[in-house]
C-alpha positions as CSV (number, residue, x, y, z in Angstrom):
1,X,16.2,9.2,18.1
2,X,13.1,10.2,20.0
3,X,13.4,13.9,18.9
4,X,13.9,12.7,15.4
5,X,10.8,10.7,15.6
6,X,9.2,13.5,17.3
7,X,9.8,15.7,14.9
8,X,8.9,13.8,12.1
9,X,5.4,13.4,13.9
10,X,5.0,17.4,13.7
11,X,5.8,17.3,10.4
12,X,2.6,15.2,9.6
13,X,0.3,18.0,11.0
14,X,1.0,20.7,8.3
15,X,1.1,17.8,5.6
16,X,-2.3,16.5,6.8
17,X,-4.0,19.9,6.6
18,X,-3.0,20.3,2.9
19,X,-3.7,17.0,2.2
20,X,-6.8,17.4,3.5
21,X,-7.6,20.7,1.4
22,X,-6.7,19.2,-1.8
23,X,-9.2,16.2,-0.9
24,X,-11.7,18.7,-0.2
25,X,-11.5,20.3,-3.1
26,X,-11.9,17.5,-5.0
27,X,-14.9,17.3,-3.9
28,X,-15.9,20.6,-5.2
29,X,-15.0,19.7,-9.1
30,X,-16.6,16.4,-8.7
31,X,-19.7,16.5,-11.2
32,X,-22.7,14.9,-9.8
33,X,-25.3,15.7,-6.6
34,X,-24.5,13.1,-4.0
35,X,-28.0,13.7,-2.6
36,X,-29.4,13.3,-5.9
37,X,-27.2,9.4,-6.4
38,X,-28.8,9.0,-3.0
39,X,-32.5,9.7,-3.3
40,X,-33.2,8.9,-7.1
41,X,-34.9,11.7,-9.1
42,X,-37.8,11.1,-7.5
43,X,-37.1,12.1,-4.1
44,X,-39.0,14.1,-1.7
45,X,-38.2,17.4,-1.5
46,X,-38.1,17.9,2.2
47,X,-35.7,14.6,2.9
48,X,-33.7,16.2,-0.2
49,X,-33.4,19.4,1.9
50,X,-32.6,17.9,5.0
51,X,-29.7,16.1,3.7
52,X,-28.4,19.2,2.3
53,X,-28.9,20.3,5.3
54,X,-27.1,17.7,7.3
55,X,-24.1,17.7,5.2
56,X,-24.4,21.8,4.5
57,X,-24.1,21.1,1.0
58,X,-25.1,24.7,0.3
59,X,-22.9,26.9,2.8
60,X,-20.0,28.6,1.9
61,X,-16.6,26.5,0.7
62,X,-14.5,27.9,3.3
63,X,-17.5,27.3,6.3
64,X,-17.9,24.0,5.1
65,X,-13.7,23.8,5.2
66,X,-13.6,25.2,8.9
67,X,-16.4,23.0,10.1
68,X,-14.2,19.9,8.7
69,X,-11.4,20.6,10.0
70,X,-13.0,21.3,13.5
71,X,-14.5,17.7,13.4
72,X,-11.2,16.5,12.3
73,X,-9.4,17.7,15.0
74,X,-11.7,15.9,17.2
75,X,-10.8,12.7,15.1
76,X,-14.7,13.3,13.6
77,X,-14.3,12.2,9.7
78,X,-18.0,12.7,9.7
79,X,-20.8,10.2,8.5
80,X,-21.3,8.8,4.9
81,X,-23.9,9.8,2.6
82,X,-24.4,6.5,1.2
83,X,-24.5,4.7,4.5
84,X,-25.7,7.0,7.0
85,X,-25.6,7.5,9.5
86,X,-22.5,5.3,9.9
87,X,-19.2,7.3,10.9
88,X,-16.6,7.5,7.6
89,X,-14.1,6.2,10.0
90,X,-15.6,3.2,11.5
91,X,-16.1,2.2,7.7
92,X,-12.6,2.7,6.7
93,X,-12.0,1.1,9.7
94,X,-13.5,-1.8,8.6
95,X,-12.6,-2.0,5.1
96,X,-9.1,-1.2,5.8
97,X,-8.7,-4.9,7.4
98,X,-9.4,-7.2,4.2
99,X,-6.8,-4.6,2.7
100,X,-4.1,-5.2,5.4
101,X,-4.4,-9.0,5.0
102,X,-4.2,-8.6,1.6
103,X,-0.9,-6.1,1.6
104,X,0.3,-8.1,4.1
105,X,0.1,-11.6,1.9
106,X,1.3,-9.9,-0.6
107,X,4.8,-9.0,0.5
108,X,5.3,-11.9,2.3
109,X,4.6,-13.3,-1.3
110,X,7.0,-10.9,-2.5
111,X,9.8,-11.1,0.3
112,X,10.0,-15.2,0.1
113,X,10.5,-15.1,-3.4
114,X,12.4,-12.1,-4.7
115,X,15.0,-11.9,-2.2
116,X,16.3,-15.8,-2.4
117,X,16.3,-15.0,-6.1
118,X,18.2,-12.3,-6.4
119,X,20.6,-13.4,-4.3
120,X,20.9,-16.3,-6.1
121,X,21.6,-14.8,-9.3
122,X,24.1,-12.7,-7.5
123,X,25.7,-15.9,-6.6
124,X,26.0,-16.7,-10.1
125,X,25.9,-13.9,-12.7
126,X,25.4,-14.4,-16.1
127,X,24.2,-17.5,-16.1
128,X,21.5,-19.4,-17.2
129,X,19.8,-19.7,-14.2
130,X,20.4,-15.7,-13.7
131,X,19.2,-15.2,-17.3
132,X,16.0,-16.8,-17.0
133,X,14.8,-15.4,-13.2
134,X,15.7,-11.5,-14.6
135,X,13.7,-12.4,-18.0
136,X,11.2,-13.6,-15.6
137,X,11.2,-10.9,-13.2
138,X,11.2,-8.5,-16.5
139,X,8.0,-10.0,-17.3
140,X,6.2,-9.7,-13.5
141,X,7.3,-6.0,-13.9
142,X,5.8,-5.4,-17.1
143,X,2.3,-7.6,-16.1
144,X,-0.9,-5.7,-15.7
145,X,-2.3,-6.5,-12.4
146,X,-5.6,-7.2,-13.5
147,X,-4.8,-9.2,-16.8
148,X,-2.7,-11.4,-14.2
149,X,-6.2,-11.8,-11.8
150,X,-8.1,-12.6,-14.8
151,X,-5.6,-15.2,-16.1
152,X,-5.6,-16.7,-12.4
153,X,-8.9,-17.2,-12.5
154,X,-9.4,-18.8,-15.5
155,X,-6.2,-21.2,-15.3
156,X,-6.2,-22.2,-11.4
157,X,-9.1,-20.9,-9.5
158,X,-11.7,-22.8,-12.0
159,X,-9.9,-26.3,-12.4
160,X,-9.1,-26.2,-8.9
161,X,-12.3,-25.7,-7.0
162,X,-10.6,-25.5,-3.4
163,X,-9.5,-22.1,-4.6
164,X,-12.4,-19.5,-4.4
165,X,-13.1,-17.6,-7.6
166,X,-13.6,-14.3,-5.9
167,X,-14.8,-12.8,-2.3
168,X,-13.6,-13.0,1.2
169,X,-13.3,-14.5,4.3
170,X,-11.2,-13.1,7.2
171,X,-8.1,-15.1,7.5
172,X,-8.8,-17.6,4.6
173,X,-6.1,-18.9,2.8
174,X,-7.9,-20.0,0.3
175,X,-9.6,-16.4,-0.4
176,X,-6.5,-15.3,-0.3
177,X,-4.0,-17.2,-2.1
178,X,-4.5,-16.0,-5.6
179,X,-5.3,-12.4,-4.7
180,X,-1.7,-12.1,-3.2
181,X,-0.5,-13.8,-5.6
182,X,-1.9,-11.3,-8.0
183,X,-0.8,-7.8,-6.1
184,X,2.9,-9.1,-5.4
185,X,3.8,-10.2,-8.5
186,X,5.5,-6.9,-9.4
187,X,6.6,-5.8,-6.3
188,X,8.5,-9.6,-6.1
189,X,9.4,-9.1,-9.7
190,X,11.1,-5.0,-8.4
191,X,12.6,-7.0,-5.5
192,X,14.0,-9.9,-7.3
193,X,16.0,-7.1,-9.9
194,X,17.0,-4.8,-6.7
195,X,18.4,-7.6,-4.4
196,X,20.4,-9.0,-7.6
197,X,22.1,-6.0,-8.0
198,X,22.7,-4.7,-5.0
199,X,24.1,-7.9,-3.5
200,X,26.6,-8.0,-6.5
201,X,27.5,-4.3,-5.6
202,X,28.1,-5.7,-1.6
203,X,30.1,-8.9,-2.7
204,X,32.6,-7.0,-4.3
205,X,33.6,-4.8,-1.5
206,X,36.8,-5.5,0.6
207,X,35.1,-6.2,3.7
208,X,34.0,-9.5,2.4
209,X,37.3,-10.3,0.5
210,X,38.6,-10.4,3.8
211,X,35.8,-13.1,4.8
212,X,36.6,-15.3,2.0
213,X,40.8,-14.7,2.8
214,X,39.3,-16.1,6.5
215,X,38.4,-19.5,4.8
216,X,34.5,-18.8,5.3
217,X,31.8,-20.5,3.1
218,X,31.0,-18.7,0.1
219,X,27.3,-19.0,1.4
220,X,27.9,-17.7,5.1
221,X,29.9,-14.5,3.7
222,X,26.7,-14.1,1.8
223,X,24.2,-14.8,3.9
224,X,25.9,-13.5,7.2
225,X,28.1,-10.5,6.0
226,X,26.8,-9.0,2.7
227,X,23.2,-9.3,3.1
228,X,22.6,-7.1,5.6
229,X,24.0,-4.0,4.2
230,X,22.6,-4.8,0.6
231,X,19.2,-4.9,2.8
232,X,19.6,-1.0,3.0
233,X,18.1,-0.1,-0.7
234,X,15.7,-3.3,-0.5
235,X,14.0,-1.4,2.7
236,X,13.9,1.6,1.1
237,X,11.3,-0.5,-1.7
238,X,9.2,-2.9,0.7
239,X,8.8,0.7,2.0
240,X,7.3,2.5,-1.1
241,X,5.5,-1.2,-1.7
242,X,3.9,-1.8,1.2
243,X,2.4,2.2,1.2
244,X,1.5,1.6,-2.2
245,X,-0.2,-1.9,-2.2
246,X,-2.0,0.0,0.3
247,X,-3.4,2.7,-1.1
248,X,-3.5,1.0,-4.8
249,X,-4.7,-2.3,-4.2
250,X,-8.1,-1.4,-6.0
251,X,-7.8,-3.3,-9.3
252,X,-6.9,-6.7,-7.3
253,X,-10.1,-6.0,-4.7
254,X,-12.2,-5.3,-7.5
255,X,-11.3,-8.6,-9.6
256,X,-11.7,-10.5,-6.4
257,X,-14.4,-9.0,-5.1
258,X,-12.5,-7.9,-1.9
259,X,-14.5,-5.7,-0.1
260,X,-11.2,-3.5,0.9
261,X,-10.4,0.2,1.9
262,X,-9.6,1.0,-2.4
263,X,-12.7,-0.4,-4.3
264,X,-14.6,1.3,-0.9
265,X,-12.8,4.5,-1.8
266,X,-13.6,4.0,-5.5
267,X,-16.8,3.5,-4.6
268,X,-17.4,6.6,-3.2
269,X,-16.0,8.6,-5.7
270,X,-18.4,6.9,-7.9
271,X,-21.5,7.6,-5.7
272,X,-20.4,10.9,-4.7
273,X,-19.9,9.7,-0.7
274,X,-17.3,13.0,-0.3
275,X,-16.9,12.1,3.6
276,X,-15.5,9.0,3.1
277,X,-13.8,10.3,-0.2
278,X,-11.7,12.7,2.0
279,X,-11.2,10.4,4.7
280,X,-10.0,8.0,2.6
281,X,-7.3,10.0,0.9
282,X,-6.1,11.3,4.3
283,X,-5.9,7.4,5.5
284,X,-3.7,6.6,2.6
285,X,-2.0,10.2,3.3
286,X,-1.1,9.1,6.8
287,X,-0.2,5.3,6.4
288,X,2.6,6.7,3.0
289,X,3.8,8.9,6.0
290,X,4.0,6.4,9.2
291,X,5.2,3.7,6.5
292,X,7.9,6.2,5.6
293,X,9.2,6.8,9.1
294,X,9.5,3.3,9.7
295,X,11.6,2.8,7.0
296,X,14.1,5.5,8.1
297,X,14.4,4.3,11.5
298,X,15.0,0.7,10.0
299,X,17.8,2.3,8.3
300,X,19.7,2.6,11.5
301,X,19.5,-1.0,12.4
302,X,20.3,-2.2,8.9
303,X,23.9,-0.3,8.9
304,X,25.6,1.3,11.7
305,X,26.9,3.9,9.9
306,X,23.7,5.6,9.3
307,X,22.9,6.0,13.1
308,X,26.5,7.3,13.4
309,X,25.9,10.1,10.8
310,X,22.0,10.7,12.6
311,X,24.1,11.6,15.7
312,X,26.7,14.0,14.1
């Protein structure tokens, strides 16, 4: 397991250096003077030339390349054009916080309430009740997260003034209620569909025939024996979720007015900030990987089998 995990962490360096290159050159095809968003046309031309200076705007693509990656390597991401002379990584430091809370609201959204109802439509397929959750679920696949903000806004969040219309507080419930509400719909909706039909792939297998020979509840050879390995594919999507709500969570911060790690990286695409353009992709580069490697050593745990094939 260790050398497994070690390995994987080698892995990242290669990946991060080409992630890192295409983010650079991004940069480069970016239209726009960042030092001109920065100073107005009516700057002075010696402060103009001293931020060109600073950022060596004018020096070769491939010095300009070395010089980052020898600040990177000393875990220097630099300092941002648009609020120097602040380090790019103690901003993405702080905006990546309102994003965790948010990610992290949002899957507990999403795991509370698409599990229990998958599993109870796997309990009884073909119903009624299994016919109405999936044509519900259908529906939170299909819903544009920012449509879904909107309509929160307007239909709870005004008639209900406990519930803020928009910004954020560290911690807040009530900031972040509808926001999580908003960003998990779909993944709850994705859950919901997977857990239905992986459960009804489990409950058919002999191993819990044999349960139900043994006289067990129907619910404990659920619950107890058949949920745990139909939890194998369900990891494998919290996984891609909880990487994505990470990196994509921009159209729910931006209807909110969360100041988060996506509208920040937005943001500086906008205003040309390329330092914390790069080290923004590189953050979202690196959390898809870690996220990743979490998931495959949860595998393990999840089914037995899968650690006994890791050791052959």
């Amino acid at each position: 397991m260790r050398q497994y995990i070690l390995r994987r962490l080698l892995n990242l360096v290669p990946m991060m250096i080409g992630v890192s290159l295409i983010a650079f050159l991004l940069t480069l095809v970016l239209p726009g003077d960042p030092v001109s968003l920065l100073l107005g046309q009516h700057g002075d031309p010696q402060t103009r030339q001293a931020l060109r200076e600073q950022y060596r705007l004018d020096d070769p693509v491939l010095v300009r390349y070395a010089a980052f990656l020898g600040r990177l390597v000393q875990g220097d991401l630099g300092k941002s054009i648009h609020y120097y002379p602040r380090p790019v990584l103690e901003i993405l430091c702080e905006r990546f916080v309102p994003t965790l809370q948010l990610t992290g609201g949002a899957m507990l959204f999403a795991i509370v309430f698409g599990i229990p109802a998958g599993i109870v439509c796997a309990r009884w397929p073909r119903s009624w009740l299994d016919a109405g959750v999936m044509t519900g679920a259908l529906i939170g696949v299909s819903m544009p997260v920012f449509w879904l903000g909107l309509m929160l806004i307007v239909l709870v969040a005004r008639p209900i003034p406990w519930l803020p219309i928009g910004g954020y507080r560290a911690w807040s419930l009530r900031y972040f209620l509808l926001p999580c509400v908003t960003l998990g719909t779909v993944p709850m909706a994705v859950i919901a569909r997977l857990t239905r039909s992986s459960m009804l792939d489990v409950l058919s297998r002999d191993f819990l025939r044999t349960a139900r020979a043994k006289g067990l509840d129907e619910w404990r050879v659920i619950l107890r024996h058949g949920l745990r390995p139909a939890l194998v594919p369900i990891v494998t999507v919290l996984g891609t979720s909880v990487a994505s709500l990470l990196s994509g969570a921009v159209l729910t911060e931006t209807v909110f007015n969360i100041p988060g790690l996506g509208r920040e990286v937005y943001d500086a695409i906008a205003g040309r900030d390329y330092p914390v353009l790069v080290g923004g992709v590189m953050w979202f580069a690196c959390t898809f990987v870690l996220v990743n490697l979490a998931v495959d050593l949860l595998y393990g745990f999840l089914d037995p089998r899968i650690r006994v094939e890791g050791k052959r």
